[in-house]
Backbone bond lengths (Angstrom), bond angles and torsions (degrees), N, CA, C in turn:
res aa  C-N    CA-C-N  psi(-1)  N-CA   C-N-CA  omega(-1)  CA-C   N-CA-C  phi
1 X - - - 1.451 - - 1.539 109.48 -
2 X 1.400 121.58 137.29 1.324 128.96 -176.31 1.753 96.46 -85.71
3 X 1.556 103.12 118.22 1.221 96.20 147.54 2.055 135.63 -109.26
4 X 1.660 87.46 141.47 1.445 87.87 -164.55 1.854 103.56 -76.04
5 X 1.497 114.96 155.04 1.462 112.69 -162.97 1.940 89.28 -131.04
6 X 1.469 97.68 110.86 1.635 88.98 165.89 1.223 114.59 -96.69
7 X 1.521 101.12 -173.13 1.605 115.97 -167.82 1.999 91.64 -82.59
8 X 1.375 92.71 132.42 2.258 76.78 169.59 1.443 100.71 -92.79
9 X 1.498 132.16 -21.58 1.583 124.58 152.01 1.283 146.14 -135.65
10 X 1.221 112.97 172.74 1.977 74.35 -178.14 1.361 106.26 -124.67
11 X 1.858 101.43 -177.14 1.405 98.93 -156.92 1.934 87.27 163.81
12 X 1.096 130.67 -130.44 1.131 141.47 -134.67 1.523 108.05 -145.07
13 X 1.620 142.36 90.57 1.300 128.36 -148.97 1.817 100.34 -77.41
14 X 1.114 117.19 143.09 1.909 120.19 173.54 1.448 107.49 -108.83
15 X 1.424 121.19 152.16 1.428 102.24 -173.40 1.851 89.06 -84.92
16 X 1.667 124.51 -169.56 1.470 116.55 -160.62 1.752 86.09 -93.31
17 X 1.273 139.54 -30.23 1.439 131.47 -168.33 1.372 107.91 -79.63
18 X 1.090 107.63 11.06 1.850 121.16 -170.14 1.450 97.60 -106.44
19 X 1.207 116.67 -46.52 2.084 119.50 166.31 1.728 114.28 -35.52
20 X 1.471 106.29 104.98 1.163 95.78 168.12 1.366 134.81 -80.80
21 X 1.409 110.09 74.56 1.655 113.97 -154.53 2.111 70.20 -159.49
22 X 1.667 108.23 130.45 1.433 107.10 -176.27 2.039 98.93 -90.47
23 X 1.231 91.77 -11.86 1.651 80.63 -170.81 1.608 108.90 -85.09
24 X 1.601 120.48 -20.96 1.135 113.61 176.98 1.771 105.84 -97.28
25 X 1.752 119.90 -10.33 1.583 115.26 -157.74 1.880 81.18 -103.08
26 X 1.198 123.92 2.26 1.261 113.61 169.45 1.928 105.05 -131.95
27 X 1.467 90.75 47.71 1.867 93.67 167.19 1.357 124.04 27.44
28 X 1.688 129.10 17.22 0.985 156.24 -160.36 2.099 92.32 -63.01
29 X 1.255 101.13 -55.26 1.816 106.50 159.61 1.275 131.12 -51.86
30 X 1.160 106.03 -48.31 1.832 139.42 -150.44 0.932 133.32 161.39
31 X 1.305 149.03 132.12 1.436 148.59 145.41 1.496 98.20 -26.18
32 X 2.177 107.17 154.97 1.408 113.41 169.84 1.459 100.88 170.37
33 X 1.138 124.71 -156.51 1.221 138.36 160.95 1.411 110.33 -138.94
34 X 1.486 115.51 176.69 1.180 128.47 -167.99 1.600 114.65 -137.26
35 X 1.430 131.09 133.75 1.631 137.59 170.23 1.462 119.33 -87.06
36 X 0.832 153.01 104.54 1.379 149.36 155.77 1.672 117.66 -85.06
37 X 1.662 80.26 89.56 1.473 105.76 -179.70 1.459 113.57 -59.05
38 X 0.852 119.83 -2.10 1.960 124.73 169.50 1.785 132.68 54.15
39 X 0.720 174.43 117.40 0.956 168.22 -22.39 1.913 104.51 -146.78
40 X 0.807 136.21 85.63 1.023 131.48 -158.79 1.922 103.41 -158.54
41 X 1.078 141.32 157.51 1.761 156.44 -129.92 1.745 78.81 -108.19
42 X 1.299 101.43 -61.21 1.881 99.05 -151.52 1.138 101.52 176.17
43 X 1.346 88.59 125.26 1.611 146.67 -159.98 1.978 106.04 -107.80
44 X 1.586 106.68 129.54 1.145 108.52 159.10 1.322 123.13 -114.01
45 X 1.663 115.64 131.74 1.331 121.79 -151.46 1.672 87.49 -102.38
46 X 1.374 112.49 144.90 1.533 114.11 175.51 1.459 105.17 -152.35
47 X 1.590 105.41 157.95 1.227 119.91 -159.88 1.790 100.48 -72.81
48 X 1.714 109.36 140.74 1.053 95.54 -160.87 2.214 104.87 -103.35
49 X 1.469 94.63 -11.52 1.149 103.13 168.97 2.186 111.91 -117.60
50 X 1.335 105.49 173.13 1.578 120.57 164.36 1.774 98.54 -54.90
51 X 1.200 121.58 143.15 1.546 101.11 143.48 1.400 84.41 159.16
52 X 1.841 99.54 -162.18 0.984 121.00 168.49 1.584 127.71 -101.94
53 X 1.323 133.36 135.22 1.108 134.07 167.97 1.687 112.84 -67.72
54 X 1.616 94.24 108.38 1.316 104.51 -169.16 2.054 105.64 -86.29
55 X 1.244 104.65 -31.89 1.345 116.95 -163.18 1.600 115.62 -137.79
56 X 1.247 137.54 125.01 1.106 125.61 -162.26 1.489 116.77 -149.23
57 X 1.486 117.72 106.94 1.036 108.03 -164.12 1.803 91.21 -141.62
58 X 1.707 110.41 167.15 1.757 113.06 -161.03 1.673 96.55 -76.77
59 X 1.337 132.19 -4.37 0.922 111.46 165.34 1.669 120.46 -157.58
60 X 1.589 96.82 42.96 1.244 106.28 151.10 2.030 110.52 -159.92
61 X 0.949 118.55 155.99 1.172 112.19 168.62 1.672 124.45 -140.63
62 X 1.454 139.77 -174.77 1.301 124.71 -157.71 1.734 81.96 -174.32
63 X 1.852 107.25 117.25 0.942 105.05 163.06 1.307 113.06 -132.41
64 X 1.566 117.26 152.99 1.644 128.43 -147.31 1.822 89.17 -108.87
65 X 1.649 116.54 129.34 1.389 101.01 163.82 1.730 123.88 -95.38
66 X 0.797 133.71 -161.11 1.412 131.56 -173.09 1.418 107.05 -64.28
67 X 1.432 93.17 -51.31 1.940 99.93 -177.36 1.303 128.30 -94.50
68 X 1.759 100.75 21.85 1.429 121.18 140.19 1.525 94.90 93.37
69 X 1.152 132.25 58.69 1.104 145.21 165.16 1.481 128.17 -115.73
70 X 1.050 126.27 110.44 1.646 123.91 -167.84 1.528 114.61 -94.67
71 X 1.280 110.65 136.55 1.614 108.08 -159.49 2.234 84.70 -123.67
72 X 0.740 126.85 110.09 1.518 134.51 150.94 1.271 124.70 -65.09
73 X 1.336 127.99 135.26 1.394 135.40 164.50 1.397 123.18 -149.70
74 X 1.558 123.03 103.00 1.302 150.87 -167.79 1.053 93.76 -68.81
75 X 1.534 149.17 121.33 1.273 130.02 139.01 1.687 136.56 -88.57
76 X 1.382 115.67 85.21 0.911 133.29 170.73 1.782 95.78 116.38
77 X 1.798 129.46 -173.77 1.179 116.31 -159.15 1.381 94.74 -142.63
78 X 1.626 115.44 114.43 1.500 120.55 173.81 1.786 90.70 108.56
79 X 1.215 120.04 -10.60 1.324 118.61 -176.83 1.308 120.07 -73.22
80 X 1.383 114.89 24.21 1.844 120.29 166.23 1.525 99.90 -95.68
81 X 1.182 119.88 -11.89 1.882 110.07 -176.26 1.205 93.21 -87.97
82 X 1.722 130.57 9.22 1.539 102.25 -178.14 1.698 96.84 -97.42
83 X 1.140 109.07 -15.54 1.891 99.82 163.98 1.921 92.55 85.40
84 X 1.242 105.98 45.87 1.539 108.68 -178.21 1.269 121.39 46.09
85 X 1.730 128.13 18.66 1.710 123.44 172.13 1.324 93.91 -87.77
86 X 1.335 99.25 142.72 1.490 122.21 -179.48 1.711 114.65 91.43
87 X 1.213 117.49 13.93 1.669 123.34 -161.48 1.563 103.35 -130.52
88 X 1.221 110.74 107.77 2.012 106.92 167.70 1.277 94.73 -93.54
89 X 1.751 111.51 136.12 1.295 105.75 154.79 1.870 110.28 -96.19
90 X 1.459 93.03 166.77 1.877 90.17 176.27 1.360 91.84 -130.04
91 X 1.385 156.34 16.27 0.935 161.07 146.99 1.505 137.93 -105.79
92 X 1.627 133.36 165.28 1.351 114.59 161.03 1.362 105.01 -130.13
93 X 1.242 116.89 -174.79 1.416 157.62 166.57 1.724 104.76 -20.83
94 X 1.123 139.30 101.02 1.753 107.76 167.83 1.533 105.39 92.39
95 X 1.681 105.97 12.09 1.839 96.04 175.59 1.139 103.62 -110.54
96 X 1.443 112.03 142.77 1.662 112.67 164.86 1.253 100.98 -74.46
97 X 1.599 97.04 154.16 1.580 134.54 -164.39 1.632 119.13 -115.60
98 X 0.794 136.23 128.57 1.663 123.43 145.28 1.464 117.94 -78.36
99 X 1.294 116.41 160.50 1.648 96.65 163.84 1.657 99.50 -95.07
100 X 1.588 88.86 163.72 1.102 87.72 -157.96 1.977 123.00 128.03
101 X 1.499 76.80 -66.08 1.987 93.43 -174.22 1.434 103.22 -71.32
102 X 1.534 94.01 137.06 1.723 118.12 173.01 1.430 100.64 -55.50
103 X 1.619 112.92 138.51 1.260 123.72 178.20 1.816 110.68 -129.45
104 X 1.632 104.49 -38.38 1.412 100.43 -174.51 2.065 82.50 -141.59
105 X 2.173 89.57 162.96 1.420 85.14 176.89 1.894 73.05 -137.66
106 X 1.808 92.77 132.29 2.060 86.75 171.00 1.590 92.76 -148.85
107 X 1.165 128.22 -168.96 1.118 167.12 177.77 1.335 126.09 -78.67
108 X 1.011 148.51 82.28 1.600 139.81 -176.26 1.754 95.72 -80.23
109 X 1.319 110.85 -58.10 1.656 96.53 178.05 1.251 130.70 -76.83
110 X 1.713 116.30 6.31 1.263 107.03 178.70 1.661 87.42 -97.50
111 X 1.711 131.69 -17.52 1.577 127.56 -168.68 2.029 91.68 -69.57
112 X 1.494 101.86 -47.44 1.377 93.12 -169.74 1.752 110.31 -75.81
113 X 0.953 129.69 -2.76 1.391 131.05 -168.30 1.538 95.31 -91.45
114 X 1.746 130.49 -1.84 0.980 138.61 -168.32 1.830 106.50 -129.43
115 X 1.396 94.61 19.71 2.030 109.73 175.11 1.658 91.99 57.14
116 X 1.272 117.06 39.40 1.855 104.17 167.54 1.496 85.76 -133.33
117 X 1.716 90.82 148.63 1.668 112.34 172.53 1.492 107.84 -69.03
118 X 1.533 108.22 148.62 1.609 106.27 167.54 1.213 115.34 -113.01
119 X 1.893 100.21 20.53 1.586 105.65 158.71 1.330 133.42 -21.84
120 X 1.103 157.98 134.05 1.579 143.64 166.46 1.043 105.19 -122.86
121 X 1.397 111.89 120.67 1.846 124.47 163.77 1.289 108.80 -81.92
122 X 1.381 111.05 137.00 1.443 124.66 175.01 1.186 101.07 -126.15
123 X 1.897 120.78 106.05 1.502 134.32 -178.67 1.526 124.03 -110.61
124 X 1.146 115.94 137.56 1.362 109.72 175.50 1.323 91.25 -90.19
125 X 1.660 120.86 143.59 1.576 129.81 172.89 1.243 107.21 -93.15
126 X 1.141 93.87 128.21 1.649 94.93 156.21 2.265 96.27 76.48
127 X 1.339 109.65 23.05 1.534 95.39 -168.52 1.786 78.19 -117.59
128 X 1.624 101.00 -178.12 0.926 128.15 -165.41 1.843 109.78 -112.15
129 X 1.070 142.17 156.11 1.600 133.94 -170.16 1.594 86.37 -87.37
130 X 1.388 109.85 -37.17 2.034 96.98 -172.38 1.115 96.90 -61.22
131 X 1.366 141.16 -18.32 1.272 109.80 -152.26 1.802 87.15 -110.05
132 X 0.717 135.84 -0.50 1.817 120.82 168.23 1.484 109.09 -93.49
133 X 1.267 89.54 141.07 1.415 110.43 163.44 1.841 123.96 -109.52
134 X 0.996 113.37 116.77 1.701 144.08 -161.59 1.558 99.77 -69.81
135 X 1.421 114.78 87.17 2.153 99.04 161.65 0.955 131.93 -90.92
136 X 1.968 101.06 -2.99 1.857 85.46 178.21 1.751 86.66 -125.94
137 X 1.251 91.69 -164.43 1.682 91.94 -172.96 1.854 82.61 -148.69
138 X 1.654 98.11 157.03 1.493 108.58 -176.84 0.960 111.84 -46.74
139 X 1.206 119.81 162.79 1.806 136.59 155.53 2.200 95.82 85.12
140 X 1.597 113.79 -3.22 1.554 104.11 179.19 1.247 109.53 -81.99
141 X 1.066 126.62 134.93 1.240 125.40 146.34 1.631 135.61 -51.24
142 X 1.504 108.08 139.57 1.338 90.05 -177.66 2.118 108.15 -147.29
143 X 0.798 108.48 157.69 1.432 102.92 177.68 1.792 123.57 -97.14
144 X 1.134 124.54 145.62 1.726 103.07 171.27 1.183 113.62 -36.45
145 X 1.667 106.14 151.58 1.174 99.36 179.78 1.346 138.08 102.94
146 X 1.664 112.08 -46.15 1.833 133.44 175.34 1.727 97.61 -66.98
147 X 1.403 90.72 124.27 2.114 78.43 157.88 1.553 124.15 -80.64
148 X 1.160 96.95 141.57 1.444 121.84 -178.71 1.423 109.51 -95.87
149 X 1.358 140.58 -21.82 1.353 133.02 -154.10 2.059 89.71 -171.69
150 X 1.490 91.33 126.31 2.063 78.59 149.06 2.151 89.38 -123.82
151 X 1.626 102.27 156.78 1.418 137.24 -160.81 1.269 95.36 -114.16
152 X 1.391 105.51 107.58 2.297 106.06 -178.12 1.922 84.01 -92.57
């Protein structure tokens, strides 16, 4: 089954070797792409697949789909030393999801007003680069919501 992979925000698509972060710009996680939601007050982060929220944290999250596929989304890069200030969650641990549904609300210009990127990697875990298929290409714009990737 193809799964489709949306954007959880929007902003500006990066290809993933373009992330200046070596563990996500060398797929060291997973293959994916990345949004650079850009300078902007507040940002709504949303689930980018169906599933379950396997992992949940103010500024990253990891959701599992039925047919056992894990979709990751970093929000912003180095943004675990902020100790979740600046991060609402609207979700928990163990909830089913739509894609779609609000999960986190943060800051891209208050992350960069703090010398951290508000890059966002969007990874398939545990997937393979053959197996994604690419719909946007760098430098597109895209809104929550648009797919970025479908996962064979």
């Amino acid at each position: 089954m193809t799964l489709r992979v949306l954007a959880p925000v929007a902003g500006t698509v990066l290809a993933l070797e373009d992330v200046p972060d070596p563990v996500f710009s060398g797929a060291i996680v997973g293959p994916g792409i990345a949004v650079d939601p850009g300078d902007v007050a507040s940002v709504e982060a949303r689930s980018p697949v169906d599933g379950t929220i396997m992992k949940l944290h103010p500024h990253a999250f990891v959701v599992l789909t039925g047919e056992g596929q894990g979709v990751l989304v970093h929000l912003g890069l180095d943004t675990v030393q902020l100790g979740g200030e600046g991060f609402t969650l609207h979700a928990a641990e163990k909830d089913a999801v739509t894609a779609g549904q609000l999960l986190v609300t943060w800051s891209p210009k208050d992350v960069a007003a703090g010398g951290r990127s508000p890059v966002t990697p969007v990874i398939a875990l545990e997937g393979s680069a053959e197996a994604l298929t690419t719909v946007v290409a760098p430098g597109d714009a895209v809104a929550a919501g648009d797919e970025l990737f479908s996962w064979e």
